[in-house]
C-alpha positions in Angstrom: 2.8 21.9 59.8 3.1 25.1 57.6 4.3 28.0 59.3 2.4 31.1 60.0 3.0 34.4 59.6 1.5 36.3 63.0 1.4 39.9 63.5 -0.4 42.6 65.0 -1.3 46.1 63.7 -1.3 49.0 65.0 -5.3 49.6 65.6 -4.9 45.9 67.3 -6.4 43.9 64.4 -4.3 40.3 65.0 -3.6 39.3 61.4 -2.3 35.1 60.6 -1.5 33.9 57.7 -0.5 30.7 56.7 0.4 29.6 53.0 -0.5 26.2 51.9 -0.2 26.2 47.8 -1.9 22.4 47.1 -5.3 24.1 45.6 -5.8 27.5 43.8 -8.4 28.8 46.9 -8.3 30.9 49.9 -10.3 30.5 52.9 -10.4 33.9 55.0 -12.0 34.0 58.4 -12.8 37.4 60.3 -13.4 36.6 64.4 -14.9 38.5 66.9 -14.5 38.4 70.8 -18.2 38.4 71.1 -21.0 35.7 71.4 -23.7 35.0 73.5 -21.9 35.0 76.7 -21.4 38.6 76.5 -25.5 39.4 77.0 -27.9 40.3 79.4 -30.9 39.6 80.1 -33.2 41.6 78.2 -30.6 41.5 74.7 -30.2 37.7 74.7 -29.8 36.8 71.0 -28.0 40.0 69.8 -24.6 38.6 68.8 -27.0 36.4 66.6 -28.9 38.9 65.7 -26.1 41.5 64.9 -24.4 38.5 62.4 -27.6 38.6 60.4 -27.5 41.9 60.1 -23.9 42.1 58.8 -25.9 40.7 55.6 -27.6 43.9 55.0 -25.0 45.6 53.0 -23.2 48.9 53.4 -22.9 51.8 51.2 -20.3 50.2 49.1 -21.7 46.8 49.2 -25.1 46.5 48.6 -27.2 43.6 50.7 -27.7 40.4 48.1 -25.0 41.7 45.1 -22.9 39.7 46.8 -24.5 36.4 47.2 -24.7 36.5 43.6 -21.2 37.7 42.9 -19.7 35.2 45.3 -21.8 32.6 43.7 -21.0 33.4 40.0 -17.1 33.3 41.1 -17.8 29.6 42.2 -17.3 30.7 45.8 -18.4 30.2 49.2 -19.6 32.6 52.5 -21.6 32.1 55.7 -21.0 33.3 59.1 -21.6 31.7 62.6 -22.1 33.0 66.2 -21.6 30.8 69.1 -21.3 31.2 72.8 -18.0 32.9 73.3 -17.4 34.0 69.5 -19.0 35.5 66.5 -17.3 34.2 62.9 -17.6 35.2 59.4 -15.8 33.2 56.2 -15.4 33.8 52.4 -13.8 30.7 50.5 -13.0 31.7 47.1 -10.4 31.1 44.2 -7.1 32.5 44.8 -7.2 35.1 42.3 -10.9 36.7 43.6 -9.8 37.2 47.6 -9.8 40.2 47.2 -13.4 40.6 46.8 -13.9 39.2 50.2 -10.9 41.1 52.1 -12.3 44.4 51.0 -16.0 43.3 52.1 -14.3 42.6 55.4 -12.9 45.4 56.0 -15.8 47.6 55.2 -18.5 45.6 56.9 -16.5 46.0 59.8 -17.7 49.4 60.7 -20.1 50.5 57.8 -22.7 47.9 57.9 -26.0 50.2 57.9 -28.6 48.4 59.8 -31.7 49.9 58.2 -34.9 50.0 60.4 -36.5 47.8 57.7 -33.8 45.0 57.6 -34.3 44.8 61.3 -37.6 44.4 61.3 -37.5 42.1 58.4 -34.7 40.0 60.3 -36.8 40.2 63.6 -39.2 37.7 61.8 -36.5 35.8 60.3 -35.1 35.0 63.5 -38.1 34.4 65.6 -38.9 32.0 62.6 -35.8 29.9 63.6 -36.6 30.4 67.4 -39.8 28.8 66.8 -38.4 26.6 64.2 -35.9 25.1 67.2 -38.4 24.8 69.4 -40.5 21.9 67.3 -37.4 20.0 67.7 -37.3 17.9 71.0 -33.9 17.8 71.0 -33.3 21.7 71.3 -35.7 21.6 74.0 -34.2 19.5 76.1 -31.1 21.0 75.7 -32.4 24.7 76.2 -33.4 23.3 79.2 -30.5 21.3 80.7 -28.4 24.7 79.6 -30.7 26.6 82.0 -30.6 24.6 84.6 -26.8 23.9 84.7 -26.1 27.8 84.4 -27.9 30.1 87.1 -25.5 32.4 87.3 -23.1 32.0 84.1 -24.1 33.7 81.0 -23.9 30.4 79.5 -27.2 30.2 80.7 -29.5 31.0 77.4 -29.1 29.6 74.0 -27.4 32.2 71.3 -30.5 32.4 69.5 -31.9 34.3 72.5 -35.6 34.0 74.3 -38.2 35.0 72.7 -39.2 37.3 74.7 -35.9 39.7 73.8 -36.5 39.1 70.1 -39.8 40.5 70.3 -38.7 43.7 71.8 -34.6 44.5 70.9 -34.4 47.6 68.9 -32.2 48.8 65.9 -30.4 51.1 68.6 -29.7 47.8 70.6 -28.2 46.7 67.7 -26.2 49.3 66.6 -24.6 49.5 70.2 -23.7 46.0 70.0 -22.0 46.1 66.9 -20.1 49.3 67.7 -19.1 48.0 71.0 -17.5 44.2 69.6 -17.0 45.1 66.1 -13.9 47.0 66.1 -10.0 45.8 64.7 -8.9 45.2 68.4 -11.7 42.9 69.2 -10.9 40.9 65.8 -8.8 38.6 64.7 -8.0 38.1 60.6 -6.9 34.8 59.7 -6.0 33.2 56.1 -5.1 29.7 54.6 -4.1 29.1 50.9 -2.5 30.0 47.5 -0.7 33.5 48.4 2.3 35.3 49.0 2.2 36.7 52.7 4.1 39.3 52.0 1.8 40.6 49.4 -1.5 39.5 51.6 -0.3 41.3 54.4 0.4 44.2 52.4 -3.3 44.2 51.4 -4.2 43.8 54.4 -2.6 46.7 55.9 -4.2 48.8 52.9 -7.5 47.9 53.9 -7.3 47.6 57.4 -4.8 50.6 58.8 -7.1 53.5 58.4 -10.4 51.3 60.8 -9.9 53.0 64.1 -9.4 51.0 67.1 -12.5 51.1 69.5 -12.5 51.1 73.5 -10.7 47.9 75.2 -13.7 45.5 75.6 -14.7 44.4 79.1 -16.7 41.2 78.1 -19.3 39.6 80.6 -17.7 37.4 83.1 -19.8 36.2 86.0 -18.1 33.0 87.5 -20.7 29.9 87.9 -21.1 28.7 91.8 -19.8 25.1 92.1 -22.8 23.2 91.9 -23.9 20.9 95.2 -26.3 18.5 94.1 -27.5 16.9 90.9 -30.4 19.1 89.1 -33.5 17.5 87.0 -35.3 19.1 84.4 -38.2 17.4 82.5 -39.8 18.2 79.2 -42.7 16.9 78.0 -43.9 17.6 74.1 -44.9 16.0 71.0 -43.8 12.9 69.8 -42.9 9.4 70.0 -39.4 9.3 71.6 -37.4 9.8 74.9 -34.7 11.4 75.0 -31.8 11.8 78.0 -29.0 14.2 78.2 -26.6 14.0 80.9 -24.5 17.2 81.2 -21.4 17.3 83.8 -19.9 20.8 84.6 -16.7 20.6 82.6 -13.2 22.8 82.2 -12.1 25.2 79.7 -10.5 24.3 76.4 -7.0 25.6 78.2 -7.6 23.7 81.3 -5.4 20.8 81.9 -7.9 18.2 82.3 -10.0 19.2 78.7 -7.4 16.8 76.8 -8.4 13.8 79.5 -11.5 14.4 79.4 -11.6 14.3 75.2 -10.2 10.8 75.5 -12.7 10.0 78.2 -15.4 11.0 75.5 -13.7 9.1 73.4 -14.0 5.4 75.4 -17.6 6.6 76.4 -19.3 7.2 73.4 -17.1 7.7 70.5 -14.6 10.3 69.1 -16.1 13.7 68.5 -15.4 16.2 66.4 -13.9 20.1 67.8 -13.9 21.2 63.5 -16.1 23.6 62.1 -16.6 21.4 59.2 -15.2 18.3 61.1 -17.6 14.5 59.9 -17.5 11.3 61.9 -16.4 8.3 62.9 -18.1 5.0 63.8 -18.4 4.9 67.7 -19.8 1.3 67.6 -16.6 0.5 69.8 -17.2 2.8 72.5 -17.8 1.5 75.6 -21.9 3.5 76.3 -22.5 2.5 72.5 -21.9 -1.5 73.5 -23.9 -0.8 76.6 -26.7 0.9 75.2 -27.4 0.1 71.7 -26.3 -3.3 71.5 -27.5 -3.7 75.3 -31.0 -2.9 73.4 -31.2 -0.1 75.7 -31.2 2.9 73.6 -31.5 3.3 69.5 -28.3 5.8 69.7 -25.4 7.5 71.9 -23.8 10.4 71.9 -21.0 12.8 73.6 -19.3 15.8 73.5 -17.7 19.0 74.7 -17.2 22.2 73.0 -13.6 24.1 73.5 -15.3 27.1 75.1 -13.3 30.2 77.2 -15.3 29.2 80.9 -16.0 26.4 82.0 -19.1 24.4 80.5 -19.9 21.4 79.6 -19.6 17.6 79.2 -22.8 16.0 77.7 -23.8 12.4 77.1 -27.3 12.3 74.5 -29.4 8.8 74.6 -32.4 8.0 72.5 -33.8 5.7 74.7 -36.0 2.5 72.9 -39.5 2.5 73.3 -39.8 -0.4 75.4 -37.3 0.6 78.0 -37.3 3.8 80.5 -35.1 6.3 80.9 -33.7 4.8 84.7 -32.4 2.0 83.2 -30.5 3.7 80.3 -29.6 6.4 83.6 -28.8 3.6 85.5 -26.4 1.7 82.5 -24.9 5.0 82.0 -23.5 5.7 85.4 -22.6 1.6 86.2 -20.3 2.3 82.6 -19.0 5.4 84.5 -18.2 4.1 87.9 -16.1 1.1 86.1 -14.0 4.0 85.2 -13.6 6.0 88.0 -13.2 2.7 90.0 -10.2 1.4 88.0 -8.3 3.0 84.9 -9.3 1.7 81.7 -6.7 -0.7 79.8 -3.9 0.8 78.1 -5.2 -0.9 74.7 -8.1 0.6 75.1 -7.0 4.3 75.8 -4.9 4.0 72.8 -7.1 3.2 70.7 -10.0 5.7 71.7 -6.7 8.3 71.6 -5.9 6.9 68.1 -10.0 7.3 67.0 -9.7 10.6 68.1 -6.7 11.9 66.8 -7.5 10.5 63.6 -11.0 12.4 63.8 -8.8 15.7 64.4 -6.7 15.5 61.7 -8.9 14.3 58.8 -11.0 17.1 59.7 -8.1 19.6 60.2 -6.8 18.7 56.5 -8.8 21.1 54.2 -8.1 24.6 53.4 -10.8 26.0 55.1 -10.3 24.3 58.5 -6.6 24.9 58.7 -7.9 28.6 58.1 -10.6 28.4 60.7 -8.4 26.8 63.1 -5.8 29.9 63.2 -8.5 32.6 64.1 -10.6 29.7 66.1 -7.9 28.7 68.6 -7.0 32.1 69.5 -10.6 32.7 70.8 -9.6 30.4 73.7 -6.0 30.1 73.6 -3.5 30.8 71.0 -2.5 28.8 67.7 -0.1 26.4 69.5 -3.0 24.9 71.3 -3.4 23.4 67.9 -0.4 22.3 67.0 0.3 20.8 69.6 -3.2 19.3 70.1 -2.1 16.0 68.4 0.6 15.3 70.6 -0.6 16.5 73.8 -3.5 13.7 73.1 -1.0 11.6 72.6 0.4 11.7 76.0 -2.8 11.4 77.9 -2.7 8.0 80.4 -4.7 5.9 81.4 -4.7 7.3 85.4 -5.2 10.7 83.8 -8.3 9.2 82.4 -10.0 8.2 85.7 -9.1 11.0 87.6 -11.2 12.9 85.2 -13.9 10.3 85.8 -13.4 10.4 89.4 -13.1 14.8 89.1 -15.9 15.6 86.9 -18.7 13.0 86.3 -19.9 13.1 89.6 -23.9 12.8 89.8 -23.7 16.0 92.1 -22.4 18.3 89.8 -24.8 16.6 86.8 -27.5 18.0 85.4 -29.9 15.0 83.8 -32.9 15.9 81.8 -35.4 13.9 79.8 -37.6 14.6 77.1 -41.1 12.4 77.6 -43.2 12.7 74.5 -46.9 12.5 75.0 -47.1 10.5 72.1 -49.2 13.2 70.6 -48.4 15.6 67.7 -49.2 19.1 67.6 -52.5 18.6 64.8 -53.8 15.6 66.4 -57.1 15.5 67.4 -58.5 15.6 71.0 -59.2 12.0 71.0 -56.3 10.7 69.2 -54.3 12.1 72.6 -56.4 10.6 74.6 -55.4 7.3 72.8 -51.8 8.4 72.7 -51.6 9.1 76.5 -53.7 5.8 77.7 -51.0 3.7 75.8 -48.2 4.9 77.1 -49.7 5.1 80.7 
């Protein structure tokens, strides 16, 4: 593991570098302590909407000159904004970073937000709302989200309700941004072909003269312990059912998140905690055996972000047409209670340890993810929760693995929701629904 360079400046801008000199690239990510968890109702969707806007340009950088100038150089940018964290990158050849330092530094307090680009990015985003909502999928899990978090901020979706797109103004915005986007709110982090002692000097050229802002107070309403299981139901277009199951679930610096990973892991298959992470077969998992060749459902899946609160552990099925979703509920939990009864066999934890340290690492290999990686793990914990990631999955046991059976996937502290389609689509006509809804009664 390359070593880092870590150090913080004097307006509170937490710089880390790391120096890896197998390609001629750079991958630079700029974080910000802000995501979706930080709204209220009546601004849901701003930390999305405030990252679209940091597209918009500024009075050095004009909105679009760099898409094309990023482009031409054989680069790469995008930005994401997620529950507890708001993230923007640049990949580019080693000699050209500095395009993408400098637009960092500006953007961080000069973007403009015209009234026109908000306005034009209101119907942007109210386009992907809408967008999300045609897909089953994000209904159901919009809905299970709801319904786990009543009190939590992790209650609404980062794309926001639509009801707060239609009606957040350019001075909402504008607060936002000055409020999160400041150097002590931030953290800088690089990967690649440099010298650190030249990057850093850079950096401090660009970055020493931003101001720090006020100490940031971010939203933090602690969740009730849930006391019984919650349903939801959604019913829309379509041909397919769909199940999630979503257990309340620790924090990514919690002692029982690495357990619980490995417990993913036998359920349903390895998954992925990269930003640009792929997969791995989980036909040996032990839901995927029950399910899909139990001719149950057509697919499993699981997973658990590394979030700052607690949130959430969630099993997806796509359940086959000719079966209903209490016996794939039913499979499910008879797979569960076999762990929480007994712990699984030591061959078998190794090897769902060994699928998903493998998954880890593959995806941890490239430029870009080492990079993300160094600004990512600090919105949660610090670097070291990465390095030592590896082995710390490592040492998981098999008694470690039921007790988070036994402690978290409980069906009073579940939230199970299922997506009945109507058979119908949104353009059929009347009496094709009619036909739709008789067969499936």
């Amino acid at each position: 593991m390359n070593s880092i360079t870590r150090l913080t400046l004097g307006n509170g801008l937490l710089v880390l570098l790391k120096e890896i000199h197998t390609a001629p690239i750079i991958s630079q990510w700029v974080w910000y302590r802000v995501g979706s968890k930080d709204e209220v109702p009546g601004r849901t969707g701003i930390s999305h909407w405030t990252e679209h806007m940091q597209f918009k340009g500024t009075p050095r950088f004009a909105a679009g000159s760099l898409d094309r100038a990023i482009a031409r150089l054989g680069g790469s940018w995008n930005a994401s904004t997620f529950m507890d964290w708001t993230t923007y990158y640049e990949i580019l050849p080693a000699e050209h970073i500095d395009m993408a330092l400098d637009l960092e530094a500006d953007r961080m307090q000069n973007s403009l937000f015209k009234d026109s680009d908000v306005e034009s990015e209101r119907t942007v985003i109210i386009s992907e709302r809408q967008g999300s909502e045609n897909d089953p999928l994000f209904q159901l899990a919009e809905e299970v989200q709801a319904a786990a978090f009543r009190v939590h901020s992790y209650h609404h979706d980062t794309v926001g309700d639509m009801a707060d797109l239609k009606t957040i103004q350019r001075a909402d915005l504008f607060q936002h941004y000055r409020t999160y986007y400041n150097p002590n709110n931030a953290v800088l982090a690089l990967a690649g072909d440099f010298d650190s002692t030249k990057m850093l000097e850079r950096i401090r050229q660009l970055y020493d003269p931003l101001q720090a802002g006020p100490a940031v107070q971010r939203l933090y309403r602690p969740e009730p312990a849930q006391v019984g299981e919650r349903q939801v139901t959604v019913e829309g277009p379509g041909e397919t059912t769909y199940i999630e199951l979503a257990y309340h679930a620790p924090q990514a610096d919690h002692d029982d998140f690495l357990p619980l990973m490995v417990l993913d892991s036998l359920l349903t298959g390895a998954s992925s905690l990269n930003m640009f992470g792929g997969g791995i077969s989980n036909k040996t998992s032990r839901l995927y055996r029950a399910l899909v060749e139990g001719e149950l459902a057509v697919g499993v899946s699981g997973g658990m972000p590394a979030t700052i609160d607690p949130y959430l552990y969630s099993i997806s099925v796509t359940v086959r047409p000719d079966r209903t979703q209490q016996q794939v509920i039913q499979a499910v939990e008879e797979q569960i209670k076999r762990l929480q009864d007994a712990p699984p066999p030591e061959a078998e934890v190794q090897r769902a340890v060994k699928q998903a340290r493998a998954l880890f690492a593959y995806g941890s290999e490239s430029i870009s993810n080492q990079a993300s990686w160094l600004g990512f793990s600090e919105m949660f914990a610090d670097y070291s929760w990465f390095t030592g990631y590896l082995d710390n999955l490592a040492a998981v046991t098999a008694e470690q693995v039921q007790q988070a059976a036994q402690t978290y996937l409980r069906p009073q502290q579940r939230t199970t929701g299922c997506y009945l389609p109507t058979g119908s689509t949104p353009d059929l006509p009347d009496e094709a629904i009619d036909f739709a809804e008789e067969k499936e009664a």
